[in-house]
Rosetta silent file (secondary structure, phi, psi, omega in degrees, C-alpha in Angstrom):
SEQUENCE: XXXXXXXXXXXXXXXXXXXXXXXXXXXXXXXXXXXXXXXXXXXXXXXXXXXXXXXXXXXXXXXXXXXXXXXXXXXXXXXXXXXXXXXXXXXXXXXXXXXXXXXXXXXXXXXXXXXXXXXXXXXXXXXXXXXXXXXXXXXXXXXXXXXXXXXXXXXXXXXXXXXXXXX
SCORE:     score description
SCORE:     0.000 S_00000001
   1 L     0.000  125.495  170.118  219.538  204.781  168.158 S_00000001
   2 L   -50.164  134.036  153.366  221.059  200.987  167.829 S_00000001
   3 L   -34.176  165.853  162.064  224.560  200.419  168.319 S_00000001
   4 H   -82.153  -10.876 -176.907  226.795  199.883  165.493 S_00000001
   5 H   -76.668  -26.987  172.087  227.111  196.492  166.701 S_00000001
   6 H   -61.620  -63.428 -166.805  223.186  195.857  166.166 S_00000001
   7 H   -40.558  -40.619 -157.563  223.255  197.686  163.155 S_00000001
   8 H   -92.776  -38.890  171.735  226.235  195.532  161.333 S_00000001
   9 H   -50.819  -52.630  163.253  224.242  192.182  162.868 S_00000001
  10 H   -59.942  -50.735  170.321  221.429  193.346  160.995 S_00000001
  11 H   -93.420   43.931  -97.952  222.704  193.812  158.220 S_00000001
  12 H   175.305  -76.027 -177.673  225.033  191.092  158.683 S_00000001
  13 H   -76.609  -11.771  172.242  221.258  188.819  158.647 S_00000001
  14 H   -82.916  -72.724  144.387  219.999  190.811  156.019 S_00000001
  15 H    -8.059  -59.173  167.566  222.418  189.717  153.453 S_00000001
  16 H   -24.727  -82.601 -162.938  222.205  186.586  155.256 S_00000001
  17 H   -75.577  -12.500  162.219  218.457  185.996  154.043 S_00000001
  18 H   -54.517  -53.019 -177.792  218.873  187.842  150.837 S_00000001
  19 H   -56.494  -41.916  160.086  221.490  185.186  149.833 S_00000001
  20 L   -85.090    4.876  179.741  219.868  182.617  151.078 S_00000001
  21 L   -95.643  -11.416  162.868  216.632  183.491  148.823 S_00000001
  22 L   -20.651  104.515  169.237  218.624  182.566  146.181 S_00000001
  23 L     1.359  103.713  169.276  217.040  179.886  143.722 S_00000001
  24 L  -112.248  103.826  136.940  217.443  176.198  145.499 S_00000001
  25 L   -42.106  139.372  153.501  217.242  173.626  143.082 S_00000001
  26 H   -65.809  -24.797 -168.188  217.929  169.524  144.522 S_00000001
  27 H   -85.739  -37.196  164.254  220.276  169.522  141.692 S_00000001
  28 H   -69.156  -40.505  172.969  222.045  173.164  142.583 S_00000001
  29 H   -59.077  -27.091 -140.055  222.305  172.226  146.174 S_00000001
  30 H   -81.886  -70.455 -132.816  223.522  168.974  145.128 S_00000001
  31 H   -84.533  -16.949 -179.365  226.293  170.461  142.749 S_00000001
  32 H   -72.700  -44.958  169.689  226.879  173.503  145.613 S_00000001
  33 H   -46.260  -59.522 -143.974  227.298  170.854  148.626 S_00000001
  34 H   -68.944  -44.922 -172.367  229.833  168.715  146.713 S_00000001
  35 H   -44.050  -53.572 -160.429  232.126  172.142  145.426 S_00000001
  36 H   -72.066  -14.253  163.643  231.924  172.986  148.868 S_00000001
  37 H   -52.877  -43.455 -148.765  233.263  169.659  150.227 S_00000001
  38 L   -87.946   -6.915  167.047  236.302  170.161  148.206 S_00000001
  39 L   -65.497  -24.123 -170.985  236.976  173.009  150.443 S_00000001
  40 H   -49.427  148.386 -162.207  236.890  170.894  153.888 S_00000001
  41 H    20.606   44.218  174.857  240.315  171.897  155.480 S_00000001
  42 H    79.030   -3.910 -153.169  241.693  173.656  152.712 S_00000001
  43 H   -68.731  -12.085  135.437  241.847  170.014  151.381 S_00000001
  44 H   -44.142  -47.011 -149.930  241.811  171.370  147.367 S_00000001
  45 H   -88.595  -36.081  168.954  243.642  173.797  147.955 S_00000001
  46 H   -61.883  -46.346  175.823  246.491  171.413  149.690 S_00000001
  47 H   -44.656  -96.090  176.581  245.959  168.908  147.068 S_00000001
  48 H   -30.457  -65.942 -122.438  246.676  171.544  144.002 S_00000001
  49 H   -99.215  -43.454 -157.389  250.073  173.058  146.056 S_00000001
  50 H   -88.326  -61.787 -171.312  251.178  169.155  146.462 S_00000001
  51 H   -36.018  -46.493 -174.252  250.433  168.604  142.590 S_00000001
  52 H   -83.872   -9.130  162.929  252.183  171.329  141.392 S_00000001
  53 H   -71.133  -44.006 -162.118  255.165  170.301  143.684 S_00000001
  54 H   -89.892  -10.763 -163.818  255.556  167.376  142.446 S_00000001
  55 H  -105.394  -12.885 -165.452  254.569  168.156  139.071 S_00000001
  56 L  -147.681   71.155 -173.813  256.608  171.346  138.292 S_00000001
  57 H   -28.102  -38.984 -139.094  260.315  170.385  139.354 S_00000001
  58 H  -109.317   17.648  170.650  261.687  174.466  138.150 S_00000001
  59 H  -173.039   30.489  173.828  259.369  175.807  140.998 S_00000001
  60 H   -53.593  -47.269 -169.886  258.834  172.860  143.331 S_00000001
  61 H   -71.654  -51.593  174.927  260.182  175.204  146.114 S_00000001
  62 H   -31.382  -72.589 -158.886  257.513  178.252  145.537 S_00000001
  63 H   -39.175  -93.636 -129.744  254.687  175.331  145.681 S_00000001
  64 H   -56.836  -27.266  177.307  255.796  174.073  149.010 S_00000001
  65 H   -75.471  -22.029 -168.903  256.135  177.843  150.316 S_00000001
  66 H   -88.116  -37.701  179.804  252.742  179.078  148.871 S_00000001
  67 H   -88.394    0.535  173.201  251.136  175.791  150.084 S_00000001
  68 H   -80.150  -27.597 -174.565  252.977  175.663  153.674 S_00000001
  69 L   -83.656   -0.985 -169.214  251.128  179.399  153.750 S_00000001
  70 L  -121.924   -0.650  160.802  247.844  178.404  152.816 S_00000001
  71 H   -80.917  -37.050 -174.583  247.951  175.292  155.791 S_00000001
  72 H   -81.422  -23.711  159.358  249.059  178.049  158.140 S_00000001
  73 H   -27.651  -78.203 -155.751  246.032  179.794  156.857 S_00000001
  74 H   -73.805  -10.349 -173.611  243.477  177.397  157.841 S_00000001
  75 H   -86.933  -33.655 -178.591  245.252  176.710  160.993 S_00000001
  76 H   -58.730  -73.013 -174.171  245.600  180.386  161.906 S_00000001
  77 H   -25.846  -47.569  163.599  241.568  180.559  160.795 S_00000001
  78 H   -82.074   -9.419  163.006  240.536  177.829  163.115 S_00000001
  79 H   -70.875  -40.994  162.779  242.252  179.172  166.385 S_00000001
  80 H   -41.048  -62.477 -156.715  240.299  182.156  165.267 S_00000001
  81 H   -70.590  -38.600 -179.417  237.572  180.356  164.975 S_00000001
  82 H   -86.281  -29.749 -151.190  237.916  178.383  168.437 S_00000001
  83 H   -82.441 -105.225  173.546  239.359  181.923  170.236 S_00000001
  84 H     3.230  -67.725 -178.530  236.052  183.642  168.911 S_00000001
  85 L    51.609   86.782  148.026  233.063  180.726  169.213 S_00000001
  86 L  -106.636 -147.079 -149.318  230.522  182.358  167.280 S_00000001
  87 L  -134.930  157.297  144.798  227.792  180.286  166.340 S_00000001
  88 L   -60.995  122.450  171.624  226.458  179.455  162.731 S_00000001
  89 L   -39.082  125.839  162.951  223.663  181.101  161.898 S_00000001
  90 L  -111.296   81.506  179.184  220.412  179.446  163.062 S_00000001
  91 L   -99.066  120.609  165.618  217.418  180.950  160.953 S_00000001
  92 L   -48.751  -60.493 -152.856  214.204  178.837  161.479 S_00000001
  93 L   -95.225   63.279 -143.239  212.928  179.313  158.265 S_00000001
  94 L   175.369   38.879 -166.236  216.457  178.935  156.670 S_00000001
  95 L   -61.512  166.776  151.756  218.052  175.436  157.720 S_00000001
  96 L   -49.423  153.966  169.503  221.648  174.556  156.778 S_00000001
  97 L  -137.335   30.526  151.862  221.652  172.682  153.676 S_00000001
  98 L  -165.688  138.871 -174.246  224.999  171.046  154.324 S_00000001
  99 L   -65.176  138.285  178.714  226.472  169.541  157.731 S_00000001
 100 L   -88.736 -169.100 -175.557  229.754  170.771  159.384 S_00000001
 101 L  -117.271  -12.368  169.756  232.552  169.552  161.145 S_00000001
 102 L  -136.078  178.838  179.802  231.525  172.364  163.571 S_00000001
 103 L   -92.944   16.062 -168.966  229.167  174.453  165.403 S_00000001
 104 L  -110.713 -175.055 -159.172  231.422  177.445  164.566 S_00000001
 105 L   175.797  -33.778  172.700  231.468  180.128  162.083 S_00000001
 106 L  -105.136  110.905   34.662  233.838  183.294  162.591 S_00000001
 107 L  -146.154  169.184  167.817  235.498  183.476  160.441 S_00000001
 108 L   -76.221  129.003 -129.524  235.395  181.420  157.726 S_00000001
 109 H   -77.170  -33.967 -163.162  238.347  178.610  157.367 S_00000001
 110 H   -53.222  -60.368 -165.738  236.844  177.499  153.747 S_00000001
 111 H   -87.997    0.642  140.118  237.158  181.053  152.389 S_00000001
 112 H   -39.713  -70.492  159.043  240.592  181.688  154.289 S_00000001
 113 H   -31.530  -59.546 -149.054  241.995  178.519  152.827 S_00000001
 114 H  -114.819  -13.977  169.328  240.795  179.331  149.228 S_00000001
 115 H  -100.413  -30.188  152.467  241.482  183.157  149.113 S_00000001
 116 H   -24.150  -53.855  173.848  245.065  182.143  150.577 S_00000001
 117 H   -59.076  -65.370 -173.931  245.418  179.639  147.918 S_00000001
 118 H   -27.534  -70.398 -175.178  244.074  182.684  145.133 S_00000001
 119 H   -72.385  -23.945  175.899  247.040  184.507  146.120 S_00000001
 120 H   -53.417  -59.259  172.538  249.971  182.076  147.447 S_00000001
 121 H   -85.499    9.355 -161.410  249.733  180.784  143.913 S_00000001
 122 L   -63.880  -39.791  178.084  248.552  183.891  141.891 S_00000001
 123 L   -93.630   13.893  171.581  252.233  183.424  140.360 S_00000001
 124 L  -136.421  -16.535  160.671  252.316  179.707  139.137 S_00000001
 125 L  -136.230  178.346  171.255  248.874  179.586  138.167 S_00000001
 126 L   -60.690  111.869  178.820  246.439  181.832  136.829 S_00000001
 127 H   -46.107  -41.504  154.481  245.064  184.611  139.299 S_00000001
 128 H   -48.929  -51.015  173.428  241.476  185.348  137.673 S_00000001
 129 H   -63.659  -31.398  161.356  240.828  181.556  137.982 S_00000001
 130 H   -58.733  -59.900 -166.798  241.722  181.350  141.492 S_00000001
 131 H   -45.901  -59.489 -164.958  240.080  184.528  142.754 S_00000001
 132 H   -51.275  -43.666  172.102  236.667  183.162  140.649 S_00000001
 133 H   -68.996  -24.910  155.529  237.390  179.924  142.516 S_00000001
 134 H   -69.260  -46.639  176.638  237.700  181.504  146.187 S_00000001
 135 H   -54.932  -41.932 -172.207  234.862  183.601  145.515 S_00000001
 136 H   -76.478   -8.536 -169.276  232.587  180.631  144.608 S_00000001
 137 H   -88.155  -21.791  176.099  233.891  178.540  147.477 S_00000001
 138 H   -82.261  -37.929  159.455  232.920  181.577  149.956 S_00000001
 139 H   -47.161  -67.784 -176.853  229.650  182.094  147.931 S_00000001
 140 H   -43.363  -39.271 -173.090  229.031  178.357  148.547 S_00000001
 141 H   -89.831    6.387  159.450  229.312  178.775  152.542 S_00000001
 142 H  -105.378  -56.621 -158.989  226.344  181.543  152.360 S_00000001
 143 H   -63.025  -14.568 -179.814  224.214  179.904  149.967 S_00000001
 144 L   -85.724  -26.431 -174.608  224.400  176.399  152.278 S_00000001
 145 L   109.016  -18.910 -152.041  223.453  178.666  154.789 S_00000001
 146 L   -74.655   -0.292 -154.342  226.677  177.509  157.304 S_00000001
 147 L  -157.894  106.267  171.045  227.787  181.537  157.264 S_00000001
 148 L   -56.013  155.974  163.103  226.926  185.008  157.647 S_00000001
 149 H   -29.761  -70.237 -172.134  228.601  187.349  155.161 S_00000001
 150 H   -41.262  -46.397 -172.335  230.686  188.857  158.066 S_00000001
 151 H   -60.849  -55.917  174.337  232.255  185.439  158.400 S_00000001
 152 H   -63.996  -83.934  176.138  232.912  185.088  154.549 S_00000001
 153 H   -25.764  -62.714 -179.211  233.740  188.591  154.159 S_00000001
 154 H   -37.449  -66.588 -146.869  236.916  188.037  157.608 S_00000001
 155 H   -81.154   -1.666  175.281  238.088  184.858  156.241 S_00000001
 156 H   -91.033  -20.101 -155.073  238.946  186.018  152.454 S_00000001
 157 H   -94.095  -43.840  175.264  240.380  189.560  153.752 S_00000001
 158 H   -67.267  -25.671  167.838  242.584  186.959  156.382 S_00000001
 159 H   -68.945  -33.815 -171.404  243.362  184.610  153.622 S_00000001
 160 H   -80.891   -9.310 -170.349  244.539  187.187  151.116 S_00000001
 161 H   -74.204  -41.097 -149.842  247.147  188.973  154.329 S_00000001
 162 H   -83.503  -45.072  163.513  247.879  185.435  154.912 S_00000001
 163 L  -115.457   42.586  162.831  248.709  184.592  151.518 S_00000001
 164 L   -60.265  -60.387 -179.575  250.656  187.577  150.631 S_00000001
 165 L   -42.743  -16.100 -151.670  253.354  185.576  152.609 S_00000001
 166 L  -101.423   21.805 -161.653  253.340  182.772  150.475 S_00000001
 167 L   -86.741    0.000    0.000  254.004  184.708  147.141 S_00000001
């Protein structure tokens, strides 16, 4: 009988290539690529946190705590990420369909960074809109291909512990 560790890799890659059989469009990668850009180092998610400091004087200090927690996010995520070294998923018939800043992959800093944000701020802005917005930015990092599930699946369960703190 396989391990449990084979077993969760399979189905780990099974999910993998379901997700990736998803409908690809040039115009849905195109519009999939760019959301997922807005993710590179949390850089959205820092962006919104500085906006609402500066923009909402009677809770400037909550911004700066919920967005100092969602930078310690992605930085906690990529020490993970360098401690770890797993690889990106390499499927032949399955390329990436958007380039990285790394060859690395557990766990994933985009949906750390963006389920951090969902919760850091869950009390200055609306929670359903975040959460829908971490899920598609973690959705986005399967459907490009740059991420197993397992990866996706890590970095929102470390983003939301992570931004419990900033709440």
């Amino acid at each position: 009988m396989p391990s449990l560790r084979v077993r969760a890799n399979a189905l780990d890659l099974a999910l993998y290539r379901r997700v990736r059989g998803v409908a690809r469009t040039p115009a849905t990668v195109r519009w999939v690529r760019s959301y997922s850009r807005l993710g590179e180092h949390g850089a959205v998610w820092l962006a919104t946190g500085a906006a609402g400091a500066a923009l909402d004087s009677r809770h400037r200090a909550r911004w700066a705590h919920a967005t100092a927690c969602v930078g310690g996010a992605y930085v906690i995520s990529t020490s993970i990420k360098l401690a770890v070294g797993r690889h990106r998923p390499v499927v032949e018939d399955l390329p990436h369909l958007m380039a990285t800043p790394t060859g690395l992959s557990f766990p994933s800093s985009h949906a750390t960074s963006s389920f951090a944000a969902a919760r850091a701020f869950g009390r200055l802005l609306p929670s359903p809109v975040l959460y829908a917005a971490a899920v598609a930015m973690g959705a986005s990092r399967l459907y490009l291909g740059v991420h197993y599930p397992s990866d996706v699946a890590a970095g929102a369960l470390l983003g939301t512990l992570i931004g419990s703190l900033g709440r």
